[in-house]
VOGU-3710 file (C-alpha; in Angstrom, 3 decimals, decimal comma):
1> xxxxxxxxxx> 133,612/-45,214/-29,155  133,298/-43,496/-25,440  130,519/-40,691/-25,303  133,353/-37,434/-24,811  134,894/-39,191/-28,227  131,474/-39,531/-30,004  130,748/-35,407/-29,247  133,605/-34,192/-30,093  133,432/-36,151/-33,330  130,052/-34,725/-33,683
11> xxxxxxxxxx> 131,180/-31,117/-33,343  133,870/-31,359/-35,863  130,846/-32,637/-38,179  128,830/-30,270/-37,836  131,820/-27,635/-38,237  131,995/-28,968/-41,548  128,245/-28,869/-42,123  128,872/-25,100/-41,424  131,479/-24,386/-43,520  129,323/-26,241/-46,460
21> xxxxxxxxxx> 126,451/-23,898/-45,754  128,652/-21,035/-46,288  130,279/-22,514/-49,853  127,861/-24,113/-51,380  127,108/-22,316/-54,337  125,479/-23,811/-57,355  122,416/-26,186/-56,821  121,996/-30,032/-55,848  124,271/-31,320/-58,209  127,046/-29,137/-57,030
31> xxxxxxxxxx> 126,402/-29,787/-53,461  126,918/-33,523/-54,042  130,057/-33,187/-55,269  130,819/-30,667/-52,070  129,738/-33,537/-50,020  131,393/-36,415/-51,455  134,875/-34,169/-51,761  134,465/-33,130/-47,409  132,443/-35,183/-46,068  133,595/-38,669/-47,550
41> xxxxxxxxxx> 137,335/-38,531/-48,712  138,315/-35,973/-46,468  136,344/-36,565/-43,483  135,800/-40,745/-43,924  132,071/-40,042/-42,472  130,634/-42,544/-44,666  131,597/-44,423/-48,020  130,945/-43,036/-51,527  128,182/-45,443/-52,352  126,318/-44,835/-48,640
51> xxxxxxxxxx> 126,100/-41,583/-49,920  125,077/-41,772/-53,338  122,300/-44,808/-51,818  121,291/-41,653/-49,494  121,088/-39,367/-51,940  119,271/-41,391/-54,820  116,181/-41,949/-51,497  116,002/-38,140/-51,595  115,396/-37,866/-55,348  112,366/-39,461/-54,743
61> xxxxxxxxxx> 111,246/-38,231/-52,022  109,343/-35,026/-51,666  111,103/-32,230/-50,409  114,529/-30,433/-50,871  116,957/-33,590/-51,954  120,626/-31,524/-50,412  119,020/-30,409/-47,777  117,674/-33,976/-46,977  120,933/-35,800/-48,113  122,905/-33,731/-45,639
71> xxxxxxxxxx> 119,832/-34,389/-42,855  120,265/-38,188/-43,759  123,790/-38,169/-43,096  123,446/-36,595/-39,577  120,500/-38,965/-38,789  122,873/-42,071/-40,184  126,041/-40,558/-37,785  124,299/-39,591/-34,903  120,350/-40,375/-35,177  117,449/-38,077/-35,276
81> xxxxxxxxxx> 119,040/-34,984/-32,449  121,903/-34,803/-34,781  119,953/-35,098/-37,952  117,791/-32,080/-36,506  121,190/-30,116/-36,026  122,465/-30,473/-38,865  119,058/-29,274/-40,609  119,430/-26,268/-38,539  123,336/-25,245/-39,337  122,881/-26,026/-42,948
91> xxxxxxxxxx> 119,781/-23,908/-43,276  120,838/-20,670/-41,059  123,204/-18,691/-43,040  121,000/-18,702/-45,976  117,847/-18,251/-43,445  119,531/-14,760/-42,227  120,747/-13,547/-45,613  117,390/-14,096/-47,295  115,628/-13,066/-44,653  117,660/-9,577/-44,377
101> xxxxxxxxxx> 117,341/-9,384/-48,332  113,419/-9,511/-47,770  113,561/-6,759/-44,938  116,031/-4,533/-47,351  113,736/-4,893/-50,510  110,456/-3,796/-48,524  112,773/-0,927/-47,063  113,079/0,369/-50,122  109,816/-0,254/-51,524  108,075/1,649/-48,298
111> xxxxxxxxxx> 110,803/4,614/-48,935  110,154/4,893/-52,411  113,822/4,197/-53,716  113,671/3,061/-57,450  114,652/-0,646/-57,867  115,197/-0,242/-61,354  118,814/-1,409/-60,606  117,042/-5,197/-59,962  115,964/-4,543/-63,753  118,196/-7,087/-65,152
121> xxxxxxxxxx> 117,404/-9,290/-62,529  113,739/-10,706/-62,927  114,408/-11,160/-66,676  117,419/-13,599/-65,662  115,545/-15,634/-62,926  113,089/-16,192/-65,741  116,202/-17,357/-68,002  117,633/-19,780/-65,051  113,932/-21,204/-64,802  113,726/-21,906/-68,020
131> xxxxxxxxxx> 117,362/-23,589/-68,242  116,614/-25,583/-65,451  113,406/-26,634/-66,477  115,468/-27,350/-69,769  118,019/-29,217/-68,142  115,173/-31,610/-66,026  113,265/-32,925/-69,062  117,139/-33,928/-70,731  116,993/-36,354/-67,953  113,142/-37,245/-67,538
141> xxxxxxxxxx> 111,573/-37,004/-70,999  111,965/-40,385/-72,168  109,152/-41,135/-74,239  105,364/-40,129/-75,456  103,993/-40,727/-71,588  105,981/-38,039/-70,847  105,766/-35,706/-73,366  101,820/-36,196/-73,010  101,827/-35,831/-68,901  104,831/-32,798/-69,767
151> xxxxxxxxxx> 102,364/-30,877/-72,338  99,332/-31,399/-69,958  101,275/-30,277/-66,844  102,125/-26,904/-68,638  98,685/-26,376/-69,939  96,338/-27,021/-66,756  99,325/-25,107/-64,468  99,027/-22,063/-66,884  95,120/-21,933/-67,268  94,200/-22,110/-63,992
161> xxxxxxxxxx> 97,263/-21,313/-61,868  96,002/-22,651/-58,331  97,779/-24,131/-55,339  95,700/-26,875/-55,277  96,691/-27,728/-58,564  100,457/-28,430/-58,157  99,965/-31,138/-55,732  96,653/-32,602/-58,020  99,135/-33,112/-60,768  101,883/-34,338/-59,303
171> xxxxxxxxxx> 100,020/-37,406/-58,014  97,644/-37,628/-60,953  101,566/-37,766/-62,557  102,681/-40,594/-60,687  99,831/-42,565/-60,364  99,290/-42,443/-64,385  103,459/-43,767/-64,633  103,011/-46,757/-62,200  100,464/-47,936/-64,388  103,306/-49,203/-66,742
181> xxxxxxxxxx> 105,173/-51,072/-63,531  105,009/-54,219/-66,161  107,766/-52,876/-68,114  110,418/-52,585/-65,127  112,548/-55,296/-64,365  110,810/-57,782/-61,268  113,342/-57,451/-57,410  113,172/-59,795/-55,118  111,538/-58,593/-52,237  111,735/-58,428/-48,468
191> xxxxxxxxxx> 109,123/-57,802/-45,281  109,119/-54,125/-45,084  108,981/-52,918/-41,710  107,875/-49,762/-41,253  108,007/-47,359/-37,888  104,734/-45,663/-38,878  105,577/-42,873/-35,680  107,705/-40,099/-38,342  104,468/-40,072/-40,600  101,599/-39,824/-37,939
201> xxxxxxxxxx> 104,093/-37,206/-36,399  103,867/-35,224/-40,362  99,797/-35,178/-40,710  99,736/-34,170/-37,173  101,920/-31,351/-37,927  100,072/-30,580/-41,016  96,479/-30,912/-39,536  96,935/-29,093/-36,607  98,964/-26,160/-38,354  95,716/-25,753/-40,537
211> xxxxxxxxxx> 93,112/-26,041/-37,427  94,479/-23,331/-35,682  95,051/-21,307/-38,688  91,514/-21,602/-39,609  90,387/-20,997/-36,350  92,677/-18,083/-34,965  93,069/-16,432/-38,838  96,533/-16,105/-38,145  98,897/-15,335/-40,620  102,217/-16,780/-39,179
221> xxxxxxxxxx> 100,283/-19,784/-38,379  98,411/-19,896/-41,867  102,147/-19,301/-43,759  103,669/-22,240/-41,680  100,646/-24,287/-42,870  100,888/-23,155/-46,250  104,702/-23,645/-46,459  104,482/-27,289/-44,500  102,028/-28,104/-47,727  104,296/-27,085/-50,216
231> xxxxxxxxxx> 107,221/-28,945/-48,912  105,348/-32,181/-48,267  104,937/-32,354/-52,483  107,585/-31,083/-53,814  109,105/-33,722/-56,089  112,140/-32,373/-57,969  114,030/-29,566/-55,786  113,326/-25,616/-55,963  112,807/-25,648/-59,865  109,193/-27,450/-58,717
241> xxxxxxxxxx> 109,043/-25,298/-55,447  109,544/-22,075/-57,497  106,019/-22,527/-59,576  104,277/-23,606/-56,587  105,040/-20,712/-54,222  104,605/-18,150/-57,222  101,556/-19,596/-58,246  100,043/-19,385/-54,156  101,705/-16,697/-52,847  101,906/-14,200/-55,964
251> xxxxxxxxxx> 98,948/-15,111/-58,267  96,490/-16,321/-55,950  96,839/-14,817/-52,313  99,000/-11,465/-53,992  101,098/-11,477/-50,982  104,301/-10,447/-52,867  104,871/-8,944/-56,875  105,771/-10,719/-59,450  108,712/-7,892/-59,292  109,239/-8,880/-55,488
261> xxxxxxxxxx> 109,180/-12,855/-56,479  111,632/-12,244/-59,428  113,978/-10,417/-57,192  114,098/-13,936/-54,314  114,174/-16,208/-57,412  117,727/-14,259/-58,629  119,085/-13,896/-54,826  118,612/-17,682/-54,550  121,530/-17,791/-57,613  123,458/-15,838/-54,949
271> xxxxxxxxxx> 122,890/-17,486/-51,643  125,083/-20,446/-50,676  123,276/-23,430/-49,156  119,389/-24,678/-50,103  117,751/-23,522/-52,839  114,603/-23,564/-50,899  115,762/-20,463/-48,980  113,714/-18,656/-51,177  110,798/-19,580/-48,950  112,497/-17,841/-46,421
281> xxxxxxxxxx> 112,310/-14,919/-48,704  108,676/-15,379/-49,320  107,582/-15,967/-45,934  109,217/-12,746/-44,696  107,561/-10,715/-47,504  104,616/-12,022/-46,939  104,311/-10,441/-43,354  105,914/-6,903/-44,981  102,501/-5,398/-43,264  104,111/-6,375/-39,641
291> xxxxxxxxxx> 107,653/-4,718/-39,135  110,780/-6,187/-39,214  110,057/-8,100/-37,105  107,289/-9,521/-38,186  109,283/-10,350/-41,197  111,684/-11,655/-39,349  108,949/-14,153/-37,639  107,517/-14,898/-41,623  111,360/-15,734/-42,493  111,643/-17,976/-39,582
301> xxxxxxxxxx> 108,197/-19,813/-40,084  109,030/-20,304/-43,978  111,974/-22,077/-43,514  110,594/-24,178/-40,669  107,422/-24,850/-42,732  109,436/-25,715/-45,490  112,067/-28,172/-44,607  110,320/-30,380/-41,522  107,839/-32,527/-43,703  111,341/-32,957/-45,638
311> xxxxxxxxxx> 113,306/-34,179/-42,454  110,017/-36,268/-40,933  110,007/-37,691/-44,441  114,047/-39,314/-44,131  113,077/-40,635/-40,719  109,849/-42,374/-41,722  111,451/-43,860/-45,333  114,952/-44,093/-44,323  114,673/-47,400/-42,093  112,872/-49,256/-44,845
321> xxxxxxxxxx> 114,560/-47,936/-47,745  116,444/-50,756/-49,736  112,897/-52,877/-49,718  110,890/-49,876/-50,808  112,574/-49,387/-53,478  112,668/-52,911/-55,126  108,209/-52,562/-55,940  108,328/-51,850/-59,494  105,023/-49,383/-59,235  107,085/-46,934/-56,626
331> xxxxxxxxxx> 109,996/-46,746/-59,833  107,745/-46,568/-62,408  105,420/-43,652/-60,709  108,480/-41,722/-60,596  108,657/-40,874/-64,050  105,047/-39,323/-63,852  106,105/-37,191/-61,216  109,682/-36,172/-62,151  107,261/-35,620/-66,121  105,084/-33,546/-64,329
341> xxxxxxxxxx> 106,894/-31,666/-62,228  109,083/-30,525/-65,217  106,192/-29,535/-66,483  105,527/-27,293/-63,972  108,466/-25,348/-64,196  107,745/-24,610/-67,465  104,407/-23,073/-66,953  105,473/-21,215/-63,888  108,241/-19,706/-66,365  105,744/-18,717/-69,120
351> xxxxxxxxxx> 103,590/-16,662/-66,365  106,844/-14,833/-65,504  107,983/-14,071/-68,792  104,548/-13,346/-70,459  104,564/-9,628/-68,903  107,847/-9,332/-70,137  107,733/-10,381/-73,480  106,766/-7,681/-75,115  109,688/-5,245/-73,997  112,949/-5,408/-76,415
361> xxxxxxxxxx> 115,450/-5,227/-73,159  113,994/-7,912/-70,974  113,617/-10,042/-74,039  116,959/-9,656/-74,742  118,302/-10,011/-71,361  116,105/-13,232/-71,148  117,983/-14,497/-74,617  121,077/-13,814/-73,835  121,115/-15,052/-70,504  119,756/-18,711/-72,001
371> xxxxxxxxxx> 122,914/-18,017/-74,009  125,326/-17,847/-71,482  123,894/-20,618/-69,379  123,822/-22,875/-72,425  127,578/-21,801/-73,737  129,581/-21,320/-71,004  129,950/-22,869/-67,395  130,163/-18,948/-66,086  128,388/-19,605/-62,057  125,092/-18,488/-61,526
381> xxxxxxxxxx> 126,072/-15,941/-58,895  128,483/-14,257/-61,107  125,481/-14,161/-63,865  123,423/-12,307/-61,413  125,448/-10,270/-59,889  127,079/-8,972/-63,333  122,803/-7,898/-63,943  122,856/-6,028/-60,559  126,239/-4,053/-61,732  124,864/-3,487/-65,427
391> xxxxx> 121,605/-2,326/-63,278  123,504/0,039/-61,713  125,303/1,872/-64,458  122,128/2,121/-66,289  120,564/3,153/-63,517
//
């Protein structure tokens, strides 16, 4: 294929990475089947299976599995300046529209206009939370090791809700799972070789983001850090991200509310594209203190801080891949983590709905919310939106 032939069949890819971006409503299992339907029968970029063999080395890798299926895609079409473009277009239109949300909520906040209508809306983030936290364990609660690592997950998260706990169970998780590797059935296995440059390139990242944070005490610098951490162990998309940034950036630091937090969780249900756009949200609340446009900087530092150790991650496992995956402990520690990460969710959802429990209307809203998720296949954007209207009128 001659070079003009090869761009122009790049731009018409990431044309369609755009228009994605700008549909994809719904979560990761929706954005598969957005994928599959454009990207493979329409568009021929790849076979059905190459992307469901893509896909299934995202689920078990840390960080946000559309976002890095998509990435993967670019990076198996056109290598790693494509993969990096294709990061960036799928990631913008939700980076600007959380970003302005952040910017409007402060606005209001500073010019003391009631956001009473957003009443409905906290109680229903905790209600998707929940559901989805509900809808994980269906498909990772197997047996009593995860129950056990589920109900100790919950417990430690909840007593002593610390960043550094997230990541200390989520590896405690895993490593307690691959103990079992026994039980899996034995692959026959080939020399892995493994480009070590994508992983040196991550901890430098990471080590030199908290260096100079430490040293200078600055907070864009310090946010990037603290966002780079949290996507380096997230294991299980933004149901797992959700308790981690609520438990750093709300109960420990008290950079946002838990009113401000509920209010990003619900506008994620909104948002087409990544789920983790809600660290955009964060990060841009976060430097509130700064002007917009320091807010604008926090946005742009969250989602960069959030999705690279993602991306680096796809180029370092990508290459070695279909050997990785045939060592029985690497399958069987992913039960622990998928247990624990579950469990999580769960105790990030009882912090958020303990404050609330004791009021009859966000009880109910929380109830019948579950309800509605549970009976009917109504889209979560409609849900939300259909609070912010109710909001309104009893506003």
């Amino acid at each position: 294929m001659s070079l003009p032939v090869r761009r122009f069949r790049y731009l018409i890819y990431l044309m369609d990475i755009i228009l994605l971006s700008v549909t994809a409503f719904g979560g990761p299992q929706v954005h598969l089947m957005l994928m599959i339907d454009r990207l493979v029968h329409k568009r021929r970029y790849l076979t059905e299976e190459e992307l469901l063999e893509l896909q299934a080395l995202c689920q078990v890798l840390p960080g946000p599995s559309s976002t890095q299926t998509i990435t993967a895609i670019g990076l198996k079409i056109g290598g790693q300046p494509l993969a990096y473009l294709t990061l960036l277009v799928w990631s913008l239109p939700a980076m600007v529209f959380m970003s302005l949300a952040a910017i409007g909520i402060h606005y209001l906040e500073r010019n003391n206009i009631s956001l009473s209508f957003t009443r409905f809306v906290g109680p229903m983030a905790v209600s998707f939370l929940l559901f989805g936290a509900y809808r994980i364990a269906l498909k990772v609660i197997h047996n009593q090791q995860d129950w056990f690592l589920l109900v100790l997950s919950i417990l430690l998260a909840y007593l002593y809700p610390s960043p550094y706990m997230t990541p200390m169970l989520i590896v405690s998780g895993g490593v307690i799972a691959s103990i079992n590797f026994n039980k899996l059935e034995k692959m026959e296995k080939e020399p892995i070789k493994i480009v070590w440059r994508p992983l040196i390139f991550w901890i430098s990242v990471l080590l030199t983001a908290a260096i100079i944070g430490s040293v200078t005490k600055s907070l864009p610098v310090r946010l990037f850090e603290n966002f780079y951490r949290n996507g380096s162990l997230v294991f299980g998309g933004g149901q797992v991200l959700i308790p981690m940034l609520f438990n750093e950036f709300v109960e420990f630091k008290k950079y946002l509310t838990n009113q401000e937090f509920l209010s990003g969780m619900a506008l994620t249900q909104i948002v087409p594209g990544p789920v983790f756009s809600i660290a955009t949200y964060v990060g841009s609340l976060s430097m509130k203190n700064y002007g917009v446009m320091g807010q604008i900087l926090g946005g742009i530092v969250g989602t960069a801080g959030i999705f690279l150790p993602g991306t680096f991650f796809i180029f370092f496992a990508y290459p070695f891949w279909n050997q990785l995956k045939k060592y029985r402990g690497i399958r069987a520690s992913l039960a622990g983590i998928h247990a624990t990460s579950c469990g999580l969710t769960l105790a990030a959802a009882i912090s958020l709905f303990e404050p609330m429990s004791a009021q009859t209307l966000p009880l109910l809203t929380v109830v019948g919310t579950l309800m509605i998720l549970y009976f009917t296949k109504t889209p979560s954007y409609l849900v939300i939106i259909g609070g912010l209207i109710l909001g309104l009128i009893f506003q």
